[in-house]
N, C-alpha and C positions, 0 to 999 in steps of 0.2 A: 870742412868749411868753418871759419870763425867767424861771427860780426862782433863787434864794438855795441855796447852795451849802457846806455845813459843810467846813472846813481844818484846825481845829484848835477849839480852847477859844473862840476870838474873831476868825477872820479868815472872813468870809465873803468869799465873789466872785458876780460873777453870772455867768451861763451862758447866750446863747441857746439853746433848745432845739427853736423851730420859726420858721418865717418865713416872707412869701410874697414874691415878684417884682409887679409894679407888671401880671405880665399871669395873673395867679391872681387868683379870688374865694374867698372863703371864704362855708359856708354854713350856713344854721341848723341848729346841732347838740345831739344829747341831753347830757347831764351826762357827761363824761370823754373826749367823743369832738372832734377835730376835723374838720371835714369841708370839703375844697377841688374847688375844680373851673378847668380851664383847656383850651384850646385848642390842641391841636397835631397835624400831621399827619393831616389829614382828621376827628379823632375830640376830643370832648369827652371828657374824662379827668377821672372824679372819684377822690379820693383818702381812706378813713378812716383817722385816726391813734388810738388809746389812748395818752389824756396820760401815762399812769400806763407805758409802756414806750419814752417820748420819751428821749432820751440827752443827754447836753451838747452844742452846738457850740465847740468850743475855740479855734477861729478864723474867726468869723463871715464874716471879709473873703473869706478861703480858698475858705468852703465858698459863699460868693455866686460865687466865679467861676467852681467847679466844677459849680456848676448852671447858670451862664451858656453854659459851652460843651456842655453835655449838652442844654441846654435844655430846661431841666426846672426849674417854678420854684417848687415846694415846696420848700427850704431844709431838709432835716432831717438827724440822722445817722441817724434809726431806718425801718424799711421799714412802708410801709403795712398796716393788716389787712386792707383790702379796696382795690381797687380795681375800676372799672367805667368801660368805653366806651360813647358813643352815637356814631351816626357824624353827622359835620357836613354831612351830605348828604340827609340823611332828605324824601321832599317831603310834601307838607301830610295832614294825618290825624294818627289815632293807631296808635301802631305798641307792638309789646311791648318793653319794656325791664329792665334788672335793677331786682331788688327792693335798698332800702336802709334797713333799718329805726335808723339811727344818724342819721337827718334827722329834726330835731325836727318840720318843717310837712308837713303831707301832701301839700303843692304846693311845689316846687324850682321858679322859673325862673331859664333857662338861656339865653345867648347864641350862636348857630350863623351859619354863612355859611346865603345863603339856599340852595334846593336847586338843582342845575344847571341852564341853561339856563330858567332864570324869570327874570325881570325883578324879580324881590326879591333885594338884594345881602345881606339879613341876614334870620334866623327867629330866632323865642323858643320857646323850647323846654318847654312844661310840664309839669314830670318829676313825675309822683305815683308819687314812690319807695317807698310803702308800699304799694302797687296793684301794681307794674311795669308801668305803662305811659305813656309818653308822646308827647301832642298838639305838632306840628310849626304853627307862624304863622307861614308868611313878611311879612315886612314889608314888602309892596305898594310902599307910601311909600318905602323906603330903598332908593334903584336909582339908574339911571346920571343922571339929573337931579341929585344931590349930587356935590360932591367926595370920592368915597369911599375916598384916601388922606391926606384930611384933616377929614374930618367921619367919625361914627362911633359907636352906640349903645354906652355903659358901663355902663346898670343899668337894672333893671328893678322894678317888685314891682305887685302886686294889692294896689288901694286895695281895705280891707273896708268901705268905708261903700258905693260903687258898683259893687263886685266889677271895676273895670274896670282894665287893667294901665295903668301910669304909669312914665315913663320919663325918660331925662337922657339925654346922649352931649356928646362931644366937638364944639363947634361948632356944637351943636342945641339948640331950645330945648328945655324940660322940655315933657311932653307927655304927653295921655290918651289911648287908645286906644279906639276906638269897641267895639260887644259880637260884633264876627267878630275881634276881637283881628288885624286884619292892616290897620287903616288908622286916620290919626289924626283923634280926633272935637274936638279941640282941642287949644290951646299954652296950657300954663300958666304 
């Protein structure tokens, strides 16, 4: 995100004021709020910002290496209003989680390692942040038959016409998910 920046009479400059890293999503958010989510340290980490108390970044390059080495790859100068963990270890069911009412959709998914010791190297996570609760799907399918430091799901969403979740990844074709959402009912 940029704003336009006053200086004087006539000299505007621009200003980064939020960024992500290539390993943050951003998610649907209410009007003023932004809202991210990433993976680090066992735990999905989501993030809300108020656009309205974002700050300038004055050296974008800067403040990318100093999130590089913190590893932390929200990019801002201003601190979160909320933050919130799920742990990346959760296994299948629904388990209680924080309520998030600055997610415009009543359904967030979410990208997790699968739970330990299962034979699913990856779950989706479907966080109904206005409920607090969220449904764990390991990914059957995505286990040690793939190359899984080189293949790797990157997105997800629930198609509304067959309510069924639809996906993409690194290496993989795009794909539909059968209705137990943990094995693919075709490749699209």
């Amino acid at each position: 995100m940029e704003v336009l920046r006053g200086q004087g009479p006539r000299q505007l400059s621009r200003a980064a004021l939020y960024a992500l890293a290539y390993v943050a999503w951003s998610l649907p958010a209410t009007d003023g709020y932004l809202v991210s989510y990433f993976r680090a340290n066992g735990f999905l980490t989501v993030e809300v910002h108020d656009v309205a108390n974002l700050t300038a970044i004055d050296d974008l390059e800067l403040a990318k290496g100093e999130a590089e080495k913190a590893r932390h790859p929200v990019i801002t100068r201003s601190r979160p209003m909320q933050v919130e963990r799920l742990s990346d270890a959760l296994e299948p069911g629904t388990h209680p989680a924080p309520r998030l009412e600055m997610c415009r959709d009543d359904e967030v998914l979410l990208l997790g390692d699968g739970p330990p010791g299962a034979k699913a190297a990856a779950s989706i996570y479907s966080w109904r942040a206005h409920e607090g609760a969220v449904e764990v799907f390991p990914q059957e399918w995505f286990n040690n038959t793939l190359d899984l430091g080189y293949q790797w799901i990157t997105g997800v969403t629930r198609d509304s016409a067959s309510g069924h979740i639809v996906g993409h990844g690194i290496r993989l074709d795009p794909f539909e998910l059968d209705a137990t959402n943990t094995r693919i009912k075709r490749s699209l």
